[in-house]
C-alpha positions in Angstrom: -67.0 158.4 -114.9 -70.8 157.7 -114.5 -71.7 159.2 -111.7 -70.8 162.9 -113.0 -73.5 161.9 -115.7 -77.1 162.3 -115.3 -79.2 159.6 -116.3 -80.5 161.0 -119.1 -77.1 162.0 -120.6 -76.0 158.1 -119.7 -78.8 156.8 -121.4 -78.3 158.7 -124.6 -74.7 158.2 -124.5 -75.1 154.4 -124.7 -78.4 154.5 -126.9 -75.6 156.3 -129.3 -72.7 153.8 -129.0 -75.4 150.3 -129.1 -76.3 151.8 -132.7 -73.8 150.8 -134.3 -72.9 147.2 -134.0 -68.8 146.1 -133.1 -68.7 149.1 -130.4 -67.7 148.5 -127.3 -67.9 150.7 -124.0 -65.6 150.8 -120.8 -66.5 152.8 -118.0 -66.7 153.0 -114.1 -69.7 153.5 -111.9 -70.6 153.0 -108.2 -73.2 151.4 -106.3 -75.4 153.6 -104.3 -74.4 154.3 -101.0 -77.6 152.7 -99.4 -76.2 149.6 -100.1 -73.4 149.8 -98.6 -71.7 149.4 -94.7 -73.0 152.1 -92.5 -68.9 153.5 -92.3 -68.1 152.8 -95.9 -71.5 154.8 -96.9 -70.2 157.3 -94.3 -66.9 157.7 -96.3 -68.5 157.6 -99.7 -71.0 160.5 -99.1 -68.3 162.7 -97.4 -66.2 162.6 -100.6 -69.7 162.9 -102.5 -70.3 165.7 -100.4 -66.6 167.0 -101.3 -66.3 167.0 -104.9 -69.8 168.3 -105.0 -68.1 171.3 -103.4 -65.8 171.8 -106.3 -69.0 171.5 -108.7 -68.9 167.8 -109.5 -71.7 166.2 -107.8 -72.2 162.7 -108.2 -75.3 162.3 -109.4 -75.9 158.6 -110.5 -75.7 155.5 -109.2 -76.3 151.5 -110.8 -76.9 148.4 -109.4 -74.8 145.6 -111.0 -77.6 143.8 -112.5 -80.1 147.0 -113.5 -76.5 148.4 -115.9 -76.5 144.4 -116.9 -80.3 144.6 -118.2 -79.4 147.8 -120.0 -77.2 146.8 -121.8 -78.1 143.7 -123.0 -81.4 145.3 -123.8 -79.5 147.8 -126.0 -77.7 144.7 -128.1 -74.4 144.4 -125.5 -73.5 140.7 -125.2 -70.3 140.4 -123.8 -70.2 142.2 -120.5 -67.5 142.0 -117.9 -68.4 143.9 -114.7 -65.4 143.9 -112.0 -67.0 144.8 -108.4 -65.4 145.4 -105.5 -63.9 142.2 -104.9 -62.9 141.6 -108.4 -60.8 145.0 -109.1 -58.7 143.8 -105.6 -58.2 140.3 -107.1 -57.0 141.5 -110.2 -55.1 144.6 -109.5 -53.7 143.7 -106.1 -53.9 140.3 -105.8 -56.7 140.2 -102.8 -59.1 137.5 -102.5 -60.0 138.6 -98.9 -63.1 140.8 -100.0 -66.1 139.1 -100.1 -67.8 138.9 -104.1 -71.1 140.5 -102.7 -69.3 143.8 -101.5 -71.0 146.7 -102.8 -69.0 149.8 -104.0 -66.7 151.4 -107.2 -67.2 149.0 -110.4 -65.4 148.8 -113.5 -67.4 147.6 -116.6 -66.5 146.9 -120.2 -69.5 145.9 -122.9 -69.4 144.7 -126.6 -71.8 144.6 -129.0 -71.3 142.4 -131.6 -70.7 142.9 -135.0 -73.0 141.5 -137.4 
């Protein structure tokens, strides 16, 4: 999970995987908070404020298309990023949250092989 990464450590991590083309990466991160509702930021920084606690702070966020520039600067070309509103139409079979909602993503990224 991103956010227990620091940025550094996330950078290098994908720096490492982007060398060598045909790899692919899946992993989860989450909008900053300051994008979000005044209750769901609320809710989000009380369980950030919980598991930071246990010694788990979360301690990075992404914006959809700043992680998209990434990795397409690092070689990625087939990226599939599931907000919000995607993960409920997928997994529970929502379509009543709107695509713009800001929150938990799920992200997979291939880089091609040559």
């Amino acid at each position: 999970m991103v956010p227990y990464l620091t940025r550094a450590g996330f950078d290098e991590t994908l720096r490492v995987v982007a060398a060598r083309p045909g790899n692919e990466v899946v992993f989860d991160y989450a909008q900053s908070p300051s994008r979000m509702a005044p209750d769901r930021r609320e809710a989000l920084e009380a369980r950030a404020a919980r598991v930071a606690k246990l010694g788990e702070p979360w301690l990075t966020y992404f914006e959809p298309d700043e992680i998209a520039g990434q990795l397409t600067g690092l070689g990625f070309d087939h990226i599939e990023d599931l907000g919000p509103s995607g993960l409920a139409a997928q997994f529970f079979g929502r379509d009543d949250i709107p695509a713009d909602t800001p929150g938990g993503h799920v992200l997979r990224a291939v880089r091609p092989a040559p």
